[in-house]
KOLMAR-576300 format. One line per 8 residues: number of its first residue (from 1); their letters; for each residue x, z, y of C-alpha. Coordinates in pm, whole numbers. Example, Ala and Ser with C-alpha at 12.3 -4.5 7.8 and 13.67 -1.06 7.14 Angstrom:
BEGIN
1 = AS = 1230:780:-450 | 1367:714:-106
This chain:
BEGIN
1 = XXXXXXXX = -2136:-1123:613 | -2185:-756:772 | -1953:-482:666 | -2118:-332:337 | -2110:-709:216 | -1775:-783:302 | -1709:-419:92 | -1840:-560:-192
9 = XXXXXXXX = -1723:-868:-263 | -1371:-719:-171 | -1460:-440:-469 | -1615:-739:-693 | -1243:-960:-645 | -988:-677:-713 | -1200:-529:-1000 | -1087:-868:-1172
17 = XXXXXXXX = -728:-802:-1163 | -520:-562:-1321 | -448:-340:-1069 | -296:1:-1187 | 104:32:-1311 | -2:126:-1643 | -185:-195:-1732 | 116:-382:-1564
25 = XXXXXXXX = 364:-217:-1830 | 536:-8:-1586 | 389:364:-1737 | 707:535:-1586 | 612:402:-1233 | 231:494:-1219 | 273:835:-1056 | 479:689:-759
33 = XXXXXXXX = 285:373:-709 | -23:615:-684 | 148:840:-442 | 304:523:-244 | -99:328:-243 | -247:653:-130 | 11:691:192 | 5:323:255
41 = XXXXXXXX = -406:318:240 | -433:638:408 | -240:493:739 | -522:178:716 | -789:402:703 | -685:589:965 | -598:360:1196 | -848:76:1151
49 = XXXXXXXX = -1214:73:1123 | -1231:-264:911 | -1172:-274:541 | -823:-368:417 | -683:-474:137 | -447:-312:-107 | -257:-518:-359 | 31:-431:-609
57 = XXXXXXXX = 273:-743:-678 | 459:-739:-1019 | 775:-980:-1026 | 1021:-932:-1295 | 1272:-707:-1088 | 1004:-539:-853 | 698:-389:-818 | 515:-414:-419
65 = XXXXXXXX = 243:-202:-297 | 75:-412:3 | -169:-311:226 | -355:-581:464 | -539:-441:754 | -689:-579:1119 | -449:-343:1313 | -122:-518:1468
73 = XXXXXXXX = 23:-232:1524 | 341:-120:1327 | 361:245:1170 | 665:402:1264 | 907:590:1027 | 904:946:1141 | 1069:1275:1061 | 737:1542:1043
81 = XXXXXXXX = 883:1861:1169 | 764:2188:941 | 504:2223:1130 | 348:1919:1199 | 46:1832:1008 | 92:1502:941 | 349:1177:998 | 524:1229:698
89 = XXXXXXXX = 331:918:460 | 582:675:557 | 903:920:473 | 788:962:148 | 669:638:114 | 1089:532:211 | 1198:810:-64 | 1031:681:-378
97 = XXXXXXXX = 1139:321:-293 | 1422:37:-282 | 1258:-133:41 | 953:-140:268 | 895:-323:561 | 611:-458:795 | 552:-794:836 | 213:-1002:1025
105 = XXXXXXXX = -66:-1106:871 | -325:-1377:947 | -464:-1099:1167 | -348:-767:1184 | -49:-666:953 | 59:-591:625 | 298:-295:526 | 450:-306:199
113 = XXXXXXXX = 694:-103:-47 | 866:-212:-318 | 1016:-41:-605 | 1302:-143:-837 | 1129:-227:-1190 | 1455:-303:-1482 | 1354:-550:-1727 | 1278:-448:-2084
């Protein structure tokens, strides 16, 4: 399967599933989530040159943003100085939630955020 194939059958599989806050019943968490998927997909695009995966994973107490890419490498957490043009994804990304973390994936690695959700 070449790379525009790959592309869409990843597009065709995640169309399936719910996939934005709102349609999750967490309205009050949509803007964040956006904010925290953009960051999160930004680093994969910038850093690898396969596809990756994004994923949002509702439990009853949490919601987690997840993104799956080839690159092994983990982001760091830095502090962008004022004038720095970038490095500043993952700060905000730490700001808007309870936890995030790294952890391996079948190849590469996934980086993931998760924000508090309180039961209706």
């Amino acid at each position: 399967m070449d790379l525009a194939q790959r592309r869409l059958h990843h597009r065709r599989r995640t169309q399936r599933r719910p996939s934005h806050p709102r349609r999750l019943g967490l309205h009050h968490l949509g803007d964040s989530t956006a904010l925290i998927a953009s960051e999160l997909a930004t680093n994969a695009v910038r850093y690898t040159s396969t596809p990756f995966q994004l994923r949002l994973i509702r439990t009853e107490y949490s919601l987690t943003c997840e993104v799956i890419d080839d690159n092994s490498t983990s982001p760091q957490l830095r502090h962008a100085d004022d004038t720095d043009e970038g490095g500043r994804g993952l700060f905000i990304t730490s700001q808007l939630t309870e936890n995030w973390g790294v952890r391996p994936a079948r190849r590469g690695k996934a980086i993931w955020a998760e924000q508090a959700v309180h039961p209706a």
